[in-house]
C-alpha positions in Angstrom: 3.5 14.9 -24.2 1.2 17.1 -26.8 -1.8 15.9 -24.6 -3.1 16.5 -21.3 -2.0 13.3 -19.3 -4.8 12.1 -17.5 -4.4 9.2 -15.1 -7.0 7.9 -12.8 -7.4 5.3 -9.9 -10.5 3.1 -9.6 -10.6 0.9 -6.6 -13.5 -1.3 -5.4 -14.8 -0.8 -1.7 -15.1 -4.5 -1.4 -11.7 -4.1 1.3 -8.9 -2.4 2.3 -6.1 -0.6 -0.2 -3.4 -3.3 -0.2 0.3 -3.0 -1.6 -0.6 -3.9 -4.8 -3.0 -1.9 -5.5 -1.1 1.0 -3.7 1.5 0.7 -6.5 -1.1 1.1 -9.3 -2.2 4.2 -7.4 1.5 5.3 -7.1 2.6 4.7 -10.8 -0.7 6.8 -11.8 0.0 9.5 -9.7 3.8 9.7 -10.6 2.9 9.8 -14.1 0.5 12.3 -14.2 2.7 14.5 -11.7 5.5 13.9 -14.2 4.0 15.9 -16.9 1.7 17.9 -15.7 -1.8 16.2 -15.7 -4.1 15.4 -13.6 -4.7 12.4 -11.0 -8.3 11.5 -10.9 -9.6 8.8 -7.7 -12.5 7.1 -8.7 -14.7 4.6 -6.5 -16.2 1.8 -8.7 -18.7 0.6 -5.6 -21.2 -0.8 -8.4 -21.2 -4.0 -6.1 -23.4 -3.2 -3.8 -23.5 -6.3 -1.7 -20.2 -6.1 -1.3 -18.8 -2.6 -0.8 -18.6 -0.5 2.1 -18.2 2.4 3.4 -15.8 1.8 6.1 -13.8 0.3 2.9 -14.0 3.8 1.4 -13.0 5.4 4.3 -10.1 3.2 4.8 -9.2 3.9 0.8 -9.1 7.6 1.4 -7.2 6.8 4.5 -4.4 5.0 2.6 -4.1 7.4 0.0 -3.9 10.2 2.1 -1.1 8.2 4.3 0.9 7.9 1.5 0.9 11.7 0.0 -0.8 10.9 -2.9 -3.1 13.7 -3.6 -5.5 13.5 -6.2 -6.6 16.2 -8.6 -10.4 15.4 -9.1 -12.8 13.1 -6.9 -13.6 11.1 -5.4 -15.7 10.0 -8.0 -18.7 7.6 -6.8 -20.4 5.2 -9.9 -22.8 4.7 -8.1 -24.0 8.4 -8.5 -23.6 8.2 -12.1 -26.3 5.7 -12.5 -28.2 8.5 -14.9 -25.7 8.7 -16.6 -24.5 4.8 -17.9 -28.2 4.6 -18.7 -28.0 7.5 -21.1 -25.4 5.9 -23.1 -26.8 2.8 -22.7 -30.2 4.2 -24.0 -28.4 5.3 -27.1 -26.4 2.4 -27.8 -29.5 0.7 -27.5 -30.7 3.1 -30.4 -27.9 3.0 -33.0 -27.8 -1.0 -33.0 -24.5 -1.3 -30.7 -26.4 -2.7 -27.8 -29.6 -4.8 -27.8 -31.9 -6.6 -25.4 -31.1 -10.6 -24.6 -33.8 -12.6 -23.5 -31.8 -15.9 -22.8 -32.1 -16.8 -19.2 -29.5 -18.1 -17.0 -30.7 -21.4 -17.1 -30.6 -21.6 -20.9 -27.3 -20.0 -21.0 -25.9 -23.4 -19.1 -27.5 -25.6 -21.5 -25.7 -23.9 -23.8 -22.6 -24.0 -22.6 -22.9 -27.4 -21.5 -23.6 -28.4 -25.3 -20.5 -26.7 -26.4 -18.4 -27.9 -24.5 -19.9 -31.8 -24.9 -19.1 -30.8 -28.9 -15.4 -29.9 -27.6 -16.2 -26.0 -28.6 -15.9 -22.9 -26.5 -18.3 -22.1 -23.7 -20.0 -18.9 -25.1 -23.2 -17.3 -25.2 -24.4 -18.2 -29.1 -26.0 -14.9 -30.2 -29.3 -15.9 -30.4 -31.2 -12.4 -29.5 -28.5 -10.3 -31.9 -30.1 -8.8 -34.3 -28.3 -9.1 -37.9 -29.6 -8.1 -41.6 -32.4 -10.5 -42.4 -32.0 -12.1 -39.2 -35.8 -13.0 -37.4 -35.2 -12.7 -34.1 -37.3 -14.8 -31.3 -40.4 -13.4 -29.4 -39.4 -12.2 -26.3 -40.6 -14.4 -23.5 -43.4 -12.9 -21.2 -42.3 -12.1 -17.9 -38.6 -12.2 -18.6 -36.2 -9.1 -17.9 -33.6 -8.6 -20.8 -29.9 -8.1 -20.1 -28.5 -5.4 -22.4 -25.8 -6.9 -24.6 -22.7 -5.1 -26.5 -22.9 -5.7 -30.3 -19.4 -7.1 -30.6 -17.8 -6.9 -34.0 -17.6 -10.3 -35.4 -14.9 -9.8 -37.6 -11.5 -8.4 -37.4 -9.0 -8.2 -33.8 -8.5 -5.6 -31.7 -4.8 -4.7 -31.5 -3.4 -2.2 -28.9 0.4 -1.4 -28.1 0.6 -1.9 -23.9 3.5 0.4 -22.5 4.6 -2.1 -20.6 3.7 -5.3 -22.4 4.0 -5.0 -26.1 1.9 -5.4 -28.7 -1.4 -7.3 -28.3 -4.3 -8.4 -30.2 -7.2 -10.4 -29.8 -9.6 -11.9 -32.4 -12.8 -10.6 -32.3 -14.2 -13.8 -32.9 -13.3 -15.1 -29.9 -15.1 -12.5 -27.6 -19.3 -12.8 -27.7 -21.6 -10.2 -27.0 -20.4 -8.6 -23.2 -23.6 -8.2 -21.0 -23.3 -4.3 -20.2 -26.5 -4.1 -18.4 -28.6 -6.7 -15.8 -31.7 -7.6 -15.7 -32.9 -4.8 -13.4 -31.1 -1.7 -15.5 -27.8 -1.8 -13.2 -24.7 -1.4 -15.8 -21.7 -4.0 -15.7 -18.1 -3.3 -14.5 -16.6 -3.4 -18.1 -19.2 -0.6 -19.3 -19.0 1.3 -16.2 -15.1 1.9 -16.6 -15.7 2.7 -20.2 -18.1 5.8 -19.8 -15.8 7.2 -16.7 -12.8 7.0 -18.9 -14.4 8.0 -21.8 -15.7 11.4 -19.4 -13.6 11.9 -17.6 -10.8 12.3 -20.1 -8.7 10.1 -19.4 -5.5 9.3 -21.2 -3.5 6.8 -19.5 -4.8 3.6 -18.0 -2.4 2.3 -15.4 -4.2 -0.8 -13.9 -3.1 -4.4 -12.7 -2.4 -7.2 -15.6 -5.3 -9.1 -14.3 -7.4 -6.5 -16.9 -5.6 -7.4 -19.4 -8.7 -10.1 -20.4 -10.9 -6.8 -19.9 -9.3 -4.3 -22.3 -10.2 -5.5 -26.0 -13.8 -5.5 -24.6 -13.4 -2.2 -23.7 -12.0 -1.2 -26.4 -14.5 -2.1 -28.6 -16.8 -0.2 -26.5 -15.1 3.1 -26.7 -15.0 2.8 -30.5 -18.3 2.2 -30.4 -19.1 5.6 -28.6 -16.8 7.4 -30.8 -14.7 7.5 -27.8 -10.6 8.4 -27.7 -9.4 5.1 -27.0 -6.6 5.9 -24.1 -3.2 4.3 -23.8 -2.8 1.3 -21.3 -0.2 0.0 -19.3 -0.6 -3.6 -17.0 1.5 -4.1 -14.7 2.3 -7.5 -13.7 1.6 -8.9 -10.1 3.6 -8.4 -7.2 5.0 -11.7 -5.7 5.9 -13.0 -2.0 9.6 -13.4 -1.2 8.7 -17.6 -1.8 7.8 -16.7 -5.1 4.2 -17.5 -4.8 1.6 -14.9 -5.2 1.4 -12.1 -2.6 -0.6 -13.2 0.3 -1.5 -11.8 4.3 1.0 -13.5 5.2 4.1 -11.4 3.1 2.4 -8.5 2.5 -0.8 -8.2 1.0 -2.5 -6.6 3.9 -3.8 -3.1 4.2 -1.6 -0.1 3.8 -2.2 0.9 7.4 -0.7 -2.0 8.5 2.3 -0.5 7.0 1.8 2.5 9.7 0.8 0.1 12.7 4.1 -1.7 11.6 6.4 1.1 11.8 6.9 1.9 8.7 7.2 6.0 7.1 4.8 6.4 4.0 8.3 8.0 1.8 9.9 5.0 3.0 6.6 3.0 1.4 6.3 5.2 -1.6 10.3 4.9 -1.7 9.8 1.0 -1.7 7.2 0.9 -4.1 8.5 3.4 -6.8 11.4 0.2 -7.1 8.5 -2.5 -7.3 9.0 -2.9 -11.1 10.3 0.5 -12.1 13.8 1.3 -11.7 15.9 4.7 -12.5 19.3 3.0 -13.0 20.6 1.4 -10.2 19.4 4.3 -7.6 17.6 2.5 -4.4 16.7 6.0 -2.3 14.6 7.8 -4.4 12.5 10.7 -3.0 9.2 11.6 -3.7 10.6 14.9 -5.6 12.8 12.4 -7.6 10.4 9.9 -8.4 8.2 13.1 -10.1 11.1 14.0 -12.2 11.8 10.8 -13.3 9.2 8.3 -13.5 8.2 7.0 -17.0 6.6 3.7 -18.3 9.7 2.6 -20.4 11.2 1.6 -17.5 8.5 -0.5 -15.7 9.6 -4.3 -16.2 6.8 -6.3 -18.0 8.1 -9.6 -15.4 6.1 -9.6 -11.8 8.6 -8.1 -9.3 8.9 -9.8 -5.8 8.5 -8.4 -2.1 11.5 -8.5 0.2 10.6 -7.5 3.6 14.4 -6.7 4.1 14.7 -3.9 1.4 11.8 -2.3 2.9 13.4 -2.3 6.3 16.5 -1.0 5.0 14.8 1.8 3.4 13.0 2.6 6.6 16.0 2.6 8.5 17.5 5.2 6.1 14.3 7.4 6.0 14.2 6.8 10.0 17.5 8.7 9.9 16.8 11.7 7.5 13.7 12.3 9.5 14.5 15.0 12.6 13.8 13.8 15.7 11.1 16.2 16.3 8.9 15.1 13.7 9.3 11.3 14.4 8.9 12.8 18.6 5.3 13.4 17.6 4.7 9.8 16.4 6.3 7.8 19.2 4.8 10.0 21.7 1.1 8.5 19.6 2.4 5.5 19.5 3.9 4.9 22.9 0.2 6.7 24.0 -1.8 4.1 22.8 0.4 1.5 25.5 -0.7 3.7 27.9 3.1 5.2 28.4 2.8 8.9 28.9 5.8 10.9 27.8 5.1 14.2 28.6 6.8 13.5 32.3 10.3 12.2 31.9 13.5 12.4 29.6 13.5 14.6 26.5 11.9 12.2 24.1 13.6 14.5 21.4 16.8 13.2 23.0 16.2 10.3 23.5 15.4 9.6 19.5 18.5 11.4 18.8 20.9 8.8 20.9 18.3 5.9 19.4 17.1 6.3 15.9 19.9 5.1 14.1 19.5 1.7 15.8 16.4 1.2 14.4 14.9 0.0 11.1 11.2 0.7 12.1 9.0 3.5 14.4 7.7 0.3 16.4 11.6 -0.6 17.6 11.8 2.6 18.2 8.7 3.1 20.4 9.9 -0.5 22.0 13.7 0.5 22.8 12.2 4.2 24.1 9.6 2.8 26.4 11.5 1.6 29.3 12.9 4.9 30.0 9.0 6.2 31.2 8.6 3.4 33.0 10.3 0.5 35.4 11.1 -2.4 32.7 10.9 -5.6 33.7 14.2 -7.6 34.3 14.1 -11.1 33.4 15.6 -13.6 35.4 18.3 -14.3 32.5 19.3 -11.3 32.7 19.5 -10.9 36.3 20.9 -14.1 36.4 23.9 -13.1 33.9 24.5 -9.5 35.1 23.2 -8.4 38.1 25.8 -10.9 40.4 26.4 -9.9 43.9 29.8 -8.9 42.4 27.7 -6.7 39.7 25.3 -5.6 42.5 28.5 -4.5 44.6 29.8 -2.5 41.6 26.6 -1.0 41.2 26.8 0.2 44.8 30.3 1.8 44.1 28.8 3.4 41.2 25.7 4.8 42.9 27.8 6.4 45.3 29.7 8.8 42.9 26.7 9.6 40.3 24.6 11.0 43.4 26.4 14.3 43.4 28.4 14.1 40.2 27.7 17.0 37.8 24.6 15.8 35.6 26.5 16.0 32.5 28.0 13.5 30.2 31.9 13.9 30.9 31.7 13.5 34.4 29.5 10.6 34.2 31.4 9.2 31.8 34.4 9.7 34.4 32.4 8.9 37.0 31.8 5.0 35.7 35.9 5.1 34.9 36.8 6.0 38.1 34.2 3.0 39.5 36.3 0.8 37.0 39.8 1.7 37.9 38.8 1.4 41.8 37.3 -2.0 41.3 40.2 -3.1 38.8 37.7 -4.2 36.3 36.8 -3.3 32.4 34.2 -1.1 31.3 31.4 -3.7 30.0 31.8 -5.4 33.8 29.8 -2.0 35.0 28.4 -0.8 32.1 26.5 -3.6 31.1 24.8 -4.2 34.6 24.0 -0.7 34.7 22.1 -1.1 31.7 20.7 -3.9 32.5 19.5 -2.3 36.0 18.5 1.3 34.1 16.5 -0.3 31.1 16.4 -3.9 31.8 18.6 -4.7 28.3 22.3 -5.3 27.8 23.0 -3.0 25.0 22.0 0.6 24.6 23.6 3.7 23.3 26.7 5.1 25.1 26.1 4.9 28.6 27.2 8.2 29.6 24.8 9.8 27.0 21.7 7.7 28.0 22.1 8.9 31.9 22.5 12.1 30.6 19.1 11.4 29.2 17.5 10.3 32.3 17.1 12.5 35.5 19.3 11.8 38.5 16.7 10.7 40.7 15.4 8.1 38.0 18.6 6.8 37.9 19.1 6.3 41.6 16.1 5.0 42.2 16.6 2.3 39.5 20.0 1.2 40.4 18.4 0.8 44.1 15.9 -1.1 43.2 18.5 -4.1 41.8 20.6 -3.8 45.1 
């Protein structure tokens, strides 16, 4: 690049930062972090009605989640109201914007003529002004939108980075309303004077802007403006194929962290949403800086699969030390109410479990029993707690209550319960288990006493006698 990249992301406080919209803000940031540039967060909270500041909040909250810094911002339109209605001042000045004076009212009987003749429903240009053209009287009490002189001739053609060429005629777009009747600019002029400002290079946006981006471009040449590069990236879909919904996925990007799930697992996930690097699945954040380009983002919408993203967790689950992920079971298991700070090494106790996991939340739920009584169902009890169980139990009891706390001799100490009972090892293990943590299946035994103190252990295996 001979240029300063320049990437920005503009989300709309209407809601929450959602998966799609989290990969826009990912493919930005890698691409500006690729080569140099600068990542720019912008808030477009124009709609006032509808945006929020606990939406904001929860925006800032997501990005921050997920690592991805930004270089400048945020920046708030809203603030910038001076500003639009400079530019819009001189547009109105050089002819590339002008006052409308059709109401909304005549605006449907217009369209509803068209479309009775079989035409286009458009807005027929009656208030632009054109050589020789006598224009109306303005009405008296009517407020004017502010219209964008469209060319009338000609197509706009632009080469998207991930879609090709396209081109649309000018004659099929009419004259964009930039500006309501009380002063407030539109989205589509809004975006054009931040980009335009704030330098930017690369658009990175959902395709559901493609419809937006001749408009804009016309705009920008308007101003004189550098016209940036684009790149639309097709929609994400549900693993049914249908478009991405609560129910598979499109739900905040906290959720993701309520669910369990790392943010480089996430960003890990994401990065492969579309974009690949050959066939490499793990690819860390340091990678996905090094390599990330827009050649390699597919034009087709990609799919969700919950699976992938579990099996990425589980792997980031394992490279993470078990003192770092300590810290956010401990949170986690807090807000249940468990208190850790009394009880096995929780440090430990990751180390023996993490592997078995494919998100923090199994993690937390396998981990809880051990700081406090689980619950035995009566299945359980039924199947493995016998009187012949119970009786091994007993046997068992009797050696671990002055064994050496360490895993050998426990481990011998269960043998030596097996050998003098003549049974196999799952015939004691698996009652003690089920007795210790109310579950069949744990690590190895010997390691999870090992874990727990002698009296908890005791105490446990009396209470099932």
């Amino acid at each position: 690049m001979t240029q300063i990249v320049r990437t920005r992301f503009a989300p709309s406080p209407t809601g929450f930062l959602h998966i799609g919209g989290a990969r826009t803000a990912l493919f930005s940031w890698a691409f500006a972090r690729r080569f140099g540039g600068d990542f720019v967060l912008r808030i477009e909270d124009t709609d006032v009605a509808r945006s929020s500041q606990e939406a904001v909040d929860a925006i800032l909250e997501s990005m921050k989640w997920l690592g991805l810094e930004w270089d400048e911002g945020p920046f708030y339109q809203m603030k910038r109201m001076d500003r639009y209605k400079e530019v819009l001042a001189a547009m109105l000045a050089d002819g590339t914007a002008y006052h409308c004076y059709t109401t909304p009212e005549e605006l449907d009987q217009i369209r509803d003529a068209q479309r009775a003749r079989g035409e286009k429903p458009r807005y027929d240009g009656r208030w632009r002004p054109e050589r020789g053209k006598e224009l109306p009287t303005p009405p008296e009490g009517v407020k004017p939108v502010v219209r964008f002189r469209n060319p009338a001739e000609g197509s706009v053609t632009w080469r998207d980075l991930v879609k090709g060429e396209i081109s649309f005629e000018n004659s099929e777009l009419d004259d964009l309303i930039i500006a309501r009747p009380d002063g407030t600019p539109t989205y589509n002029f809004c975006v054009v004077v931040d980009d335009w400002d704030m330098s930017i290079t690369h658009v990175i946006r959902g395709d559901d802007h493609v419809n937006n981006t001749p408009r804009q471009i016309n705009i920008l040449r308007a101003l004189g403006a550098e016209v940036p590069e684009f790149a639309h990236l097709s929609m994400i879909l549900g693993p049914d194929g249908q478009k991405l919904s609560k129910r598979h996925g499109a739900v905040s990007v906290m959720q993701y962290d309520d669910d369990g799930y790392l943010p480089e697992a996430v960003i890990n996930y994401l990065a492969r949403l579309g974009w690949s690097h050959g066939d490499d699945e793990i690819i860390s954040r340091e990678q996905l800086i090094e390599w990330f380009d827009l050649d390699h983002i597919t034009p087709s919408a990609a799919q969700f699969n919950f699976e992938k993203l579990d099996w990425l967790n589980a792997h980031y689950i394992k490279q993470t030390t078990p003192e770092v992920l300590a810290e956010d079971i401990a949170r986690r298991l807090a807000k249940r109410g468990v208190e850790t700070a009394q009880g096995p090494s929780l440090v430990t106790l990751i180390g023996l479990y993490r592997d078995r996991a494919s998100t923090l939340v199994q993690l937390a739920d396998a981990l809880e029993a051990f700081y406090r009584e689980p619950v035995i169902s009566e299945e359980l009890a039924i199947q493995h707690l016998s009187e012949a169980s119970r009786g091994a139990l007993a046997k068992l009891r009797g050696r671990l209550a002055d064994v050496s706390w360490e895993k050998a001799a426990l481990s011998q100490s269960i043998k030596d319960t097996c050998t003098e009972l003549g049974v196999k090892m799952p015939q004691v293990a698996i009652p003690l288990r089920v007795a210790l943590l109310g579950v069949p299946q744990t690590p190895s035994i010997d390691a999870v006493l090992e874990a727990m103190s002698r009296e908890a252990v005791l105490a446990r295996i009396d209470r099932v006698l």
